[in-house]
N, C-alpha and C positions, 0 to 999 in steps of 0.2 A: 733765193732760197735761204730760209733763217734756221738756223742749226745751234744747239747749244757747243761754244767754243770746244770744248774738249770731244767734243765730235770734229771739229777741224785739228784738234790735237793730234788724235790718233790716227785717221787720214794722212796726216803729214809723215807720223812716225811709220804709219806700216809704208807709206812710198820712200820712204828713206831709206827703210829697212831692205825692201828689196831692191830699193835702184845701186844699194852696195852690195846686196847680195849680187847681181851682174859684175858689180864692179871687183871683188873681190874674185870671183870665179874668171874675167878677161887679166885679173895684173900675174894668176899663175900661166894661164895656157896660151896668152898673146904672146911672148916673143917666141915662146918653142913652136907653137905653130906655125907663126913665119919664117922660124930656119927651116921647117919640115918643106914649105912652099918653097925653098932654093932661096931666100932673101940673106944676104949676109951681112953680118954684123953692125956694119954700118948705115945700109939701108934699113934695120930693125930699128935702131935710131932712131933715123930719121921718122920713121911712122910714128912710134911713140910720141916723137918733139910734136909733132902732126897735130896726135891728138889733143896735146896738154895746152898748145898755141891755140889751136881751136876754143876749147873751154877756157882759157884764160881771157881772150877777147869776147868771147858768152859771157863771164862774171862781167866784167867792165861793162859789155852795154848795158846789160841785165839792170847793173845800181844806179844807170842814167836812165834809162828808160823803163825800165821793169811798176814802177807807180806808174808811170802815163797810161801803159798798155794794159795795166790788170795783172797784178801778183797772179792769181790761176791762170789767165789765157796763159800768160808765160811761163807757167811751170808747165802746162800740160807740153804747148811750144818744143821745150826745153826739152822733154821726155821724150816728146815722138821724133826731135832730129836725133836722139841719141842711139835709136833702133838703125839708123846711115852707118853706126859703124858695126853694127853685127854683119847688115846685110854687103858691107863690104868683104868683109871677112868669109864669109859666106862664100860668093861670087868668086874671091880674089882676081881681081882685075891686076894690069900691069901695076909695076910702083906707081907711075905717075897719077894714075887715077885712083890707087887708095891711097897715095898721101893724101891728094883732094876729099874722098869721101873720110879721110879718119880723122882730117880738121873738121868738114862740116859735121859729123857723128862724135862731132868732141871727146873722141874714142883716149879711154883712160887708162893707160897701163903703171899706174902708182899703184894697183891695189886697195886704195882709200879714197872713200867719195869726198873731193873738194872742188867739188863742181857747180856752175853756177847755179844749178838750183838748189845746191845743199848754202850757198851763200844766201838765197830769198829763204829757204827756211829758215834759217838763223834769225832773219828779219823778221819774220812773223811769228815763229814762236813766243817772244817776249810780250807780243800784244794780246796773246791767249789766254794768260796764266798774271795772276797776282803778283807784283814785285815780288811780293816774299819767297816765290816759288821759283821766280824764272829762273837763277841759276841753275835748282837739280833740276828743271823743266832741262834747260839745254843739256845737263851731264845723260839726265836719261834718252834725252834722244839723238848722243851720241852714242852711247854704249847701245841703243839699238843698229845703229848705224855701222859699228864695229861687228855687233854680231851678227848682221843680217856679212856685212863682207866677208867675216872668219867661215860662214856656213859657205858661205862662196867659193873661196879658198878650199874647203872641202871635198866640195864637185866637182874639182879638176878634173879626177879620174871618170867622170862622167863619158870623153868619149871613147876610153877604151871600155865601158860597161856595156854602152850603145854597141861596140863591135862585136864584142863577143855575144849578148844578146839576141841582138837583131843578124849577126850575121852580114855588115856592113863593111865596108873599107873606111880605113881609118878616117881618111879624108872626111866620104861622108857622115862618118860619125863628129865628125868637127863641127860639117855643116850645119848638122841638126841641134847639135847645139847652139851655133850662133845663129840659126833661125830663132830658136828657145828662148835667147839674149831680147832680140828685136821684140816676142810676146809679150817680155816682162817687160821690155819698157812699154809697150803698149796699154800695156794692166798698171804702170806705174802713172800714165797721162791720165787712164780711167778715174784714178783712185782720187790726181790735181782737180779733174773735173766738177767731180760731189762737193768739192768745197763750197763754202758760203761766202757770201759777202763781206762778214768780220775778217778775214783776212786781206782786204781791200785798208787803203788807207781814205780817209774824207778828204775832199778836196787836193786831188796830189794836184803836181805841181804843174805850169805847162813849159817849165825849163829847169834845167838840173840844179840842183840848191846850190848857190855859192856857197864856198871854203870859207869866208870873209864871216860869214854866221856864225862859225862858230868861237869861242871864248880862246884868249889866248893858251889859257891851260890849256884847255881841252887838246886843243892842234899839239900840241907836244907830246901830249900822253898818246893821241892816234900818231902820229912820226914814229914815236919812240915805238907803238907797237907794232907797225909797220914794217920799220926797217927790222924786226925782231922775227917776225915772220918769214919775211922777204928771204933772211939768211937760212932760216929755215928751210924755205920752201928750196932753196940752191940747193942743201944739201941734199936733199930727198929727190934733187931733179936727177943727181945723181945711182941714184938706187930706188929705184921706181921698183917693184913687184913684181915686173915684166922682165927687167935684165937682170933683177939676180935670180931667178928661177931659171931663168935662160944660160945663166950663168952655170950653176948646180948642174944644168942637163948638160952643157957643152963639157963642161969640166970632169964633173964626179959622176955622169949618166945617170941622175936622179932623174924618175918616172916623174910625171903630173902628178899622177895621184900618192906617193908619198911627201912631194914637194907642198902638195895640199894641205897635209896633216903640218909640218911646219909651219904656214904661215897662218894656218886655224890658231894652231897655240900662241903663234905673235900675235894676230888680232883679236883674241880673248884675253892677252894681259895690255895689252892697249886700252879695250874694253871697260877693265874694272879700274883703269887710270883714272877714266874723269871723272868715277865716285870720288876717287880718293881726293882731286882735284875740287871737285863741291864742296867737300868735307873740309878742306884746308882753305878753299873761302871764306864758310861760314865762320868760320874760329878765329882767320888772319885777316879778313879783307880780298877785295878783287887785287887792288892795287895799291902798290906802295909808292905814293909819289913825295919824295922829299921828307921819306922818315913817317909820311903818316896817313894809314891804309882807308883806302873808301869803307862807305860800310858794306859789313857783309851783308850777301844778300843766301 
């Protein structure tokens, strides 16, 4: 199917868009839900680690295999195991079987999509769009990425609307929600599917690229971004969206849906970060390696 690129642009953005809008809306009502299910503290934990172990072994095969297999099969892939952790939640089985189904549903309670398919998007966005463009190419579909989560965060209060509405118990107003979850990823694998073949690489490879390829520079500047991340990502493993909402609810008995409106406003100034962050490219450079910045892009 041949498609002009910015038709695979906008495909990628609007599945980005809502697979954080899911993602935003499970990092407020995931841990209060599971203390509501009798899980405590520490088995809340645990599911979380579940989910994030799960997605972080997804990203790593995904950058070894993800060319062999076909950038689309495996985002579509990537999309419909991610509906395993709705339908976990949904169901609520013992711990032991939703730790299992919240690794395989690489079920995310950060609140922020950095999941292996927002990592292949990263990969293919830049092969869409003109050098000159690909930096605010990625800022804006980040900041769709932010907003599609902050609307998310939003609809917390979504299953007390479902209750007093419909006239349901809380629970199954949960349900219906995290059936609601498994649809959007399902509408999100639809969206991977329409892609074209431009986001396919020619000739991949038929074994993982060696390290050895790349320039000694280069390997420093990735180490150095790396371990910069890496710290990063510890800290946030610490305050995932999941336990401090959980936190708020145990502590100060902050509702979903006011707890929603909080993390909407953090993930709208998260949002207009990465303009600000393009805008400080374009002017300083990406990187400052040894006093003297790449060009902007």
């Amino acid at each position: 199917m041949k498609q002009h690129p910015n038709q695979d642009l906008v495909l990628i953005d609007a599945a980005g868009a809502l697979r954080s809008f899911g993602v935003g809306l499970m990092g407020v009502v995931l841990g209060i839900y599971l203390f509501r299910l009798g899980l405590s503290s520490l088995e809340i934990g645990f599911v979380i680690a579940a989910g994030l172990l799960g997605s972080a072994l997804a990203t790593a095969v995904m950058s070894l295999a993800a060319d062999r297999i076909g950038r689309r099969r495996s985002l579509v892939h990537l999309s419909s195991l991610s509906g395993v952790g709705g339908i976990a939640l949904a169901v609520a089985p013992g711990l032991p079987a939703l730790l299992i189904l919240a690794f395989i549903g690489m079920m995310n309670g950060t609140g922020t999509d950095r999941s292996a398919a927002f990592a292949l998007d990263q990969a293919i966005v830049p092969g869409l769009v003109p050098d000159v463009t690909r930096t605010w190419s990625l800022a804006w579909y980040n900041v769709l990425l932010d907003g599609g989560g902050s609307l998310g965060a939003l609809c917390a209060g979504l299953p007390f609307l479902l209750q007093r509405r419909l006239a349901l118990s809380l629970f199954s107003s949960y349900r219906a929600v995290f059936f609601g979850y498994c649809g959007l990823c399902v509408i999100v694998a639809g969206l991977y599917l329409l892609l074209s073949s431009a986001v396919e690489i020619e000739n991949p490879p038929t074994r993982p690229p060696s390290g050895a390829r790349l320039a000694p520079e280069s390997k420093r500047i990735i180490t150095k971004l790396t371990a910069l991340f890496s710290l990063d990502a510890l800290g946030g493993g610490f305050l995932t969206d999941a336990l401090v909402a959980y936190w708020f609810f145990r502590r100060f008995g902050i509702a979903e849906q006011d707890l929603g409106v909080v993390f909407f406003a953090v993930h709208i100034v998260n949002a207009c970060s990465h303009l600000g962050a393009a805008w400080l490219a374009r002017h300083l450079g990406l990187i400052n390696n040894n006093g003297i910045y790449s060009p902007s892009i």
